[in-house]
N, C-alpha and C positions, 0 to 999 in steps of 0.2 A: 775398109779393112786394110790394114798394111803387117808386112811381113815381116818379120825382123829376123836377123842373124846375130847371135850373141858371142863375142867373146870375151873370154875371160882370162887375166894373165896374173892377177896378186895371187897371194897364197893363198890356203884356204885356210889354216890355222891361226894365221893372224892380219889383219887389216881388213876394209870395209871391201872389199871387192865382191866377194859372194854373198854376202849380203846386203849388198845392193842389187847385186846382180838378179836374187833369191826375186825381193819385191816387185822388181820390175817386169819383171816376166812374169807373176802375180796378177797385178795389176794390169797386162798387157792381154793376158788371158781375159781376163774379168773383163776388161774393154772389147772382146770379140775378136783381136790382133788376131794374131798367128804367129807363134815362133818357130820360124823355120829348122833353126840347130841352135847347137850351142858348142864352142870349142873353146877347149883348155889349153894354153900357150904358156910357153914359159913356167915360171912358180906354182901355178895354178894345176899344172899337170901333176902335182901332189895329191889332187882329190882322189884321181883313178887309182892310187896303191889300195891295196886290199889289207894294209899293212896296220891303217889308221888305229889307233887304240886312245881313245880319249875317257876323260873320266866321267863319271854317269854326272855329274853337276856341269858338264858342255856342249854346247850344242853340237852333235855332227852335222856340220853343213856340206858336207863331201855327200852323206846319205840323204839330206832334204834334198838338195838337188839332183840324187839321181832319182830320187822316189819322185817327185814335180815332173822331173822328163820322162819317167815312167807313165803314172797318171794321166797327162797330155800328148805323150806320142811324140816325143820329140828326141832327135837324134842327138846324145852326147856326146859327143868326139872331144878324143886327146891327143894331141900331140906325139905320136910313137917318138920321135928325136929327142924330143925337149924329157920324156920320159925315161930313155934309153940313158940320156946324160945324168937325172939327180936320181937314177938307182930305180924308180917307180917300177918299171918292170924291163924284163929279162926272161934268159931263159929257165931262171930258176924262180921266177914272180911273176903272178900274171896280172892282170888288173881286177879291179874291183867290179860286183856285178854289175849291170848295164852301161858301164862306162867303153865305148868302143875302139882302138889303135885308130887313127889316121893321118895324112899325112897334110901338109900344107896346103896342096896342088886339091884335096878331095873336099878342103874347105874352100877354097878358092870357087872350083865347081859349084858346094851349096850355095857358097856368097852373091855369084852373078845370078840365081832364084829370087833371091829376097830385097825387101824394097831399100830395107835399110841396115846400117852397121850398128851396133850399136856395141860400147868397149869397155869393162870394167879391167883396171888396172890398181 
C-alpha cells in the first residue's frame, strides 16, 4: 500500500488537470492506496471559490472533487496566497465547502507523510 500526496496547479474550468487528477485518485482508492491530501496551487486554487456557477450541461469538477475527498477522508487544502492573489477568497468571500485555506509550509508537513508526489499541471 503506498501513500500519495496530490497536487494540483491547472485550472479547474478548463484543461486535463482535474480530471486526470479526479481518476487517479479513483483508481488509487480502488487499488487499496491511500491518499494522503490533496493541494490546490496556483490556477487550480479556482476550485475553492464558492463563486463557481457553471451551466447544468458541465461538469462541476471543483464539486466532484470535493465530494471524492469528502467520501474518502481526505484532506483538500488551498493555497491561501495563490487565492488571496486571483480574488478566490478574502475578507469578503470565503471558500467553497470542504475546501480548507493553507499555506505552503502545511503541505510541505503533509508531503514528508506520504510515499509519493504525484502533480497534475
Amino acid at each position: 500500500m503506498t501513500s500519495f500526496a496530490v497536487l494540483i496547479e491547472g485550472p479547474v474550468l478548463q484543461g486535463q488537470s482535474f480530471v486526470s487528477a479526479l481518476r487517479f485518485m479513483q483508481q488509487a482508492v480502488e487499488a487499496k492506496h491511500v491518499i494522503d491530501s490533496v493541494f490546490l496551487y496556483r490556477d487550480a486554487v479556482g476550485a475553492a471559490s464558492a463563486l463557481i456557477d457553471l451551466p447544468s450541461d458541465e461538469p462541476n469538477l471543483s464539486v466532484k472533487l470535493q465530494q471524492f475527498c469528502q467520501a474518502h477522508q481526505i484532506p483538500l487544502l488551498f493555497c491561501i496566497t495563490a487565492a488571496e492573489k486571483r480574488g478566490v477568497c478574502s475578507n469578503e468571500v470565503n471558500p467553497a465547502d470542504g475546501y480548507i485555506a493553507a499555506g505552503l509550509a502545511e503541505f510541505a508537513m503533509r508531503l514528508a507523510k506520504a510515499d509519493k508526489l504525484v502533480q497534475f499541471s
